[in-house]
VOLO-316123 format. One record per atom (N, C-alpha, C): z, y, x. Coordinates in steps of 0.1 Angstrom, whole numbers, plus 5000, padded with zeros to 4 digits. Atoms other than C-alpha are relative to their C-alpha. Example, Ala and Ser with C-alpha at 12.3 -4.5 7.8 and 13.67 -1.06 7.14 Angstrom:
500049885009
507849555123
500050125009
500049894991
507149895137
500850114992
***
This chain:
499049914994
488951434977
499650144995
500249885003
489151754962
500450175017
500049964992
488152074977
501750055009
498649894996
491752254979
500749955015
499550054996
492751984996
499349995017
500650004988
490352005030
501250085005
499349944993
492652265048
501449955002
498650124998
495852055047
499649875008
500750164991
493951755061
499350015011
500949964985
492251955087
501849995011
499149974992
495352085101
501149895005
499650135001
497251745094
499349925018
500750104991
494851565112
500550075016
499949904988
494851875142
501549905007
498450044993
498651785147
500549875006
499950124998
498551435147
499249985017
500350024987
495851415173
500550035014
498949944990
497751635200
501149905001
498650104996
500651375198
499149865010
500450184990
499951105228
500749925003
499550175004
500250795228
501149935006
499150064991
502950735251
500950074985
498849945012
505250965223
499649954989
499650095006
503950775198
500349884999
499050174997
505150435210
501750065005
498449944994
508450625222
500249964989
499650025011
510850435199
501550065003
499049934997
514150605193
501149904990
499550065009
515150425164
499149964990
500950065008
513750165143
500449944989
499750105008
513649975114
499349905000
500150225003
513749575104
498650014987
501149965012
510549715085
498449915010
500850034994
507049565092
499150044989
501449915006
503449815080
499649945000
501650125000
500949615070
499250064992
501049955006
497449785061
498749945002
501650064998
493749685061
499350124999
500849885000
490949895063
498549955001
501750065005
486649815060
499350115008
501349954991
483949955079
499750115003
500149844998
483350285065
500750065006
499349925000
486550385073
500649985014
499350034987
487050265112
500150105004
499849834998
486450635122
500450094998
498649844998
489250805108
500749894992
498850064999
491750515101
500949995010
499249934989
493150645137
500950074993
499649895003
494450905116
501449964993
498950055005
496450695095
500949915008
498650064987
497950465125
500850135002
499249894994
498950795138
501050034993
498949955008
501150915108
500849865000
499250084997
502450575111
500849985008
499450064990
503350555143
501050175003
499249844999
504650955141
501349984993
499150005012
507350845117
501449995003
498649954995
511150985122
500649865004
499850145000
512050635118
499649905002
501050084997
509850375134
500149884995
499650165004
508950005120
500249905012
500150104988
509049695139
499149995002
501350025002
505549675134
498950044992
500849965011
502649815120
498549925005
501350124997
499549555118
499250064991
501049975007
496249665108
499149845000
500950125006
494449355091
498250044998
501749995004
490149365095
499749875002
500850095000
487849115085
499049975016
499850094985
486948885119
498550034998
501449924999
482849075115
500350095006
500149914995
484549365126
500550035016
499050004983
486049275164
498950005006
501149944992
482749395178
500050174997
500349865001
483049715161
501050105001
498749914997
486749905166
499450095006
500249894993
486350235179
501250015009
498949974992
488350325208
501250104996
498949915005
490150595188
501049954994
499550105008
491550275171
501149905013
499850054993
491850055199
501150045013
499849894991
493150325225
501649994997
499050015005
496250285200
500949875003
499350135003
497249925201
501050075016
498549984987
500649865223
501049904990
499050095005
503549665212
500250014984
499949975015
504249885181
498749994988
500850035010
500949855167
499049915006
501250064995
498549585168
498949984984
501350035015
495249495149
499849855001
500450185002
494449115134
498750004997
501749985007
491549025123
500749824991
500350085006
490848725093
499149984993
500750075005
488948565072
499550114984
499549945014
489648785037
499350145000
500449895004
487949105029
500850084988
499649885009
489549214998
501650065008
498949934999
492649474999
501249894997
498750114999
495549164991
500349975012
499450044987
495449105025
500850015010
498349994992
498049315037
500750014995
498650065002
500349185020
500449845002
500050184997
499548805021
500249995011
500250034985
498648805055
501350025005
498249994995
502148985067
500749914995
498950115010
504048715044
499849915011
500050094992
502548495061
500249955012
500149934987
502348645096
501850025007
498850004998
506148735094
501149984986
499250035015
508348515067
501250015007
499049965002
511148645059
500450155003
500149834998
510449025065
499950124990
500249845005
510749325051
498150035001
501649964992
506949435048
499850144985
500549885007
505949795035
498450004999
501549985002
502249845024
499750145000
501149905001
499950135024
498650005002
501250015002
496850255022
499450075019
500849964987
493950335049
499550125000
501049935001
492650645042
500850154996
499249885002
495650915037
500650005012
499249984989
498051045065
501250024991
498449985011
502150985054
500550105010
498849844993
504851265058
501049925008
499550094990
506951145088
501449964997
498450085005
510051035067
499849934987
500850115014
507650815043
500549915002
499550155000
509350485060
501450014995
499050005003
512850605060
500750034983
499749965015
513050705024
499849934994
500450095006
511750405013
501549895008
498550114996
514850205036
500849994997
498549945005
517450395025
500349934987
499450085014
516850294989
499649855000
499750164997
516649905002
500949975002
498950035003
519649955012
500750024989
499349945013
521150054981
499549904990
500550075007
518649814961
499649905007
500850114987
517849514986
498849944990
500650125010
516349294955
498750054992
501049965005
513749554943
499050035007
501449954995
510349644949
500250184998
499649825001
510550044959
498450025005
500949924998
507450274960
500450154999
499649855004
507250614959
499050094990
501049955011
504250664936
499649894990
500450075012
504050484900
500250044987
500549955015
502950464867
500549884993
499750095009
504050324838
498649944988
501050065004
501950054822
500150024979
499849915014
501250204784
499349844990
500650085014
500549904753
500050044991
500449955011
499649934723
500649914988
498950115005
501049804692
500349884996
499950125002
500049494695
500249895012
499250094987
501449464727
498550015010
501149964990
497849544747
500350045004
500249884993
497549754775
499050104993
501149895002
495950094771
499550025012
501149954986
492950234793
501250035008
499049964992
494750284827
499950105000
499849844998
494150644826
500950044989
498949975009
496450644799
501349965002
498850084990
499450484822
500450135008
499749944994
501350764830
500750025014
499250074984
502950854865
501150064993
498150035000
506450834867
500450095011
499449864996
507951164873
501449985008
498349964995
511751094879
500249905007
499850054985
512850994913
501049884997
499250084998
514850694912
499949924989
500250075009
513450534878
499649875006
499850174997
513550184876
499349934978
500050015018
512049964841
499149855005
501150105002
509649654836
498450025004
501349975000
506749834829
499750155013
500349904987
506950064864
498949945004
501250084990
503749994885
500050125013
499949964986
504350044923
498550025004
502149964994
500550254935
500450025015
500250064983
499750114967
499650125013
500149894993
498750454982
501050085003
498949954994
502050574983
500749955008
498950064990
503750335002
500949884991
499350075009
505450004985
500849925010
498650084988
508849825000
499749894994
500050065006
508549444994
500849935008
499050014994
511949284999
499349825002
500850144998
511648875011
500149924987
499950075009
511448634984
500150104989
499749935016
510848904954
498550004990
501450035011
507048764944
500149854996
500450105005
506048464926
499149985007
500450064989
504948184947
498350025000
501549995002
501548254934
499250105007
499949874991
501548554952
498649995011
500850004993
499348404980
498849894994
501050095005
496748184957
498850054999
501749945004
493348324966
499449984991
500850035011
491848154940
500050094990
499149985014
493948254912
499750205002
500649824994
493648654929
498950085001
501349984998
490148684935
499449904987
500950035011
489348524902
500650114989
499449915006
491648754882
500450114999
500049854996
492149084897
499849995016
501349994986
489249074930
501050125006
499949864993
489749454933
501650044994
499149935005
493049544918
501649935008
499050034998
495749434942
501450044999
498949955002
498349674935
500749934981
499850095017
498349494895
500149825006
499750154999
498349134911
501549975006
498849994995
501249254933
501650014992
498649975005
503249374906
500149904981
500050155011
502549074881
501149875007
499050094994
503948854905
501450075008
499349945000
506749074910
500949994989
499750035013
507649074873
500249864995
499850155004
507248674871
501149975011
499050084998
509748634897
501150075000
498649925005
512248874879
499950075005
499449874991
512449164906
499650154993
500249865004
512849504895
499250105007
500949914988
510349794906
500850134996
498449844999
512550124914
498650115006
500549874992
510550474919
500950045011
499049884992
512050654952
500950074995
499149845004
515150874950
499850115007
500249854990
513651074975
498449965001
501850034996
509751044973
499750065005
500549914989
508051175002
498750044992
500849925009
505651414997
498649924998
501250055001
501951314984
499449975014
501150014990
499851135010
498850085003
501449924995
497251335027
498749985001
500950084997
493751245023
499450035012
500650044984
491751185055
498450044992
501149915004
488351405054
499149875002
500650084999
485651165048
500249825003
499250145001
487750855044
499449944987
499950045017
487150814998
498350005001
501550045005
483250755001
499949884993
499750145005
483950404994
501449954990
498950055007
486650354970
499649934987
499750115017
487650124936
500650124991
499749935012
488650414920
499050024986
500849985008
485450484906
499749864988
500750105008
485150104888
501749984996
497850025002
489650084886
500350104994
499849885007
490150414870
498750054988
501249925013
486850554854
499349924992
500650135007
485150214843
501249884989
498850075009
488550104832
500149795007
499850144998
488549764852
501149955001
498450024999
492349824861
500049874990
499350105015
492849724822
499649865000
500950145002
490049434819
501149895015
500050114993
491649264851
502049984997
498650015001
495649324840
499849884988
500350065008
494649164808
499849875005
500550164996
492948844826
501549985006
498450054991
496648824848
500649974985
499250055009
498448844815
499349844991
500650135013
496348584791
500149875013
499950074993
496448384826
501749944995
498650044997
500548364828
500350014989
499249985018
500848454787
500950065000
498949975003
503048694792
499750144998
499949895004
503349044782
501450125003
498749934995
505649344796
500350094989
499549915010
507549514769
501150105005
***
């Protein structure tokens, strides 16, 4: 987390907290949408923060389910707990990596709409509806509001992922888009390949990189990925949330590449 960025996430946070909990379960209007996030140990103590921007949102889902590994139902903090109510509840399972909230929701509710995010930013309170709007307009696509395009080389390789640029213009659409899971990604029903939920096959080929497993099996069952026409603003990070991240071995060690590579030489296919 950079520094600039502390006084936006103080004050963030400030606002959120003050909202009680009866106003955020007040639903006024909702969407056929269902949130599904996970979250890990370090981060039980200010992943409140991100329910909260969840549940603050102009437009509410049907559901927002927080997925933890079945070690941690001794450990929830009440600032966590204190939350649950109809609109949000917490699971627990079996699965530790990050795939899990998306598998699990599939599984949990087939035939659903299910938006993803991350655990460790606060969204802007018209992060769900911006992402609905262009469902309706696009039902059949996968929509995000933050991606990059996947850059090869000329022999059809990928380049390092820090050479995968983001994708500036609002409402692009292409093959080689990649929907980043930190902004928020729409996943319509039936638009992954069935392989989608194959632990094996996931945790042998890209463990840590589930926003590339997501959007592999995306691309094998045809569906198009669409940037936002209205991308909400950058997620907020959460003050002492990034101690623990994959960025440092996904971005700076270059694993991204190494584990897109094993998906492709897996399925032999290549995105041009």
């Amino acid at each position: 987390m950079k520094l600039k960025e502390y006084p936006q996430s103080l004050f963030t946070a400030y606002k959120l907290l003050a909202l009680k909990p009866e106003r955020l379960h007040a639903v006024q209007e909702s969407l056929p949408i269902i949130v599904s996030l996970t979250s890990i140990p370090s981060r039980l103590s200010t992943v409140h923060l991100t329910i909260r921007s969840l549940l603050a949102q102009s437009h509410k889902p049907q559901r927002i389910v927080l997925w933890l590994n079945e070690k941690l139902r001794d450990q929830v903090p009440d600032t966590l707990t204190d939350l649950e109510g109809e609109l949000f509840q917490i699971r627990y399972a079996q699965l530790e990596c990050s795939h899990r909230k998306l598998v699990h929701a599939r599984s949990a509710f087939p035939g659903e709409l299910v938006v993803t995010c991350d655990d460790d930013v606060m969204y802007d309170h018209r992060w769900l509806v911006n992402l609905y709007q262009d469902h309706i307009r696009h039902p059949r696509s996968v929509i995000a509001h933050e991606c990059r395009r996947i850059q090869l080389d000329a022999n059809g390789a990928a380049l390092p992922y820090k050479l995968w640029p983001v994708e500036r213009q609002p409402g692009a659409c292409g093959r080689q888009l990649l929907p980043i899971g930190y902004g928020g990604v729409l996943y319509p029903p039936n638009s992954l390949h069935p392989d989608v939920d194959n632990a094996e096959l996931y945790l042998k080929l890209a463990p840590k990189a589930d926003d590339l497993w997501f959007k592999a099996m995306s691309y094998l069952a045809g569906t198009e990925t669409r940037r936002a026409s209205q991308p909400s603003h950058k997620p907020i990070p959460v003050i002492r949330s990034q101690r623990d991240s994959l960025q440092r071995s996904n971005v700076k060690q270059d694993a991204n590449r190494v584990q897109w590579h094993a998906i492709c030489e897996h399925y032999n296919f290549t995105i041009d």
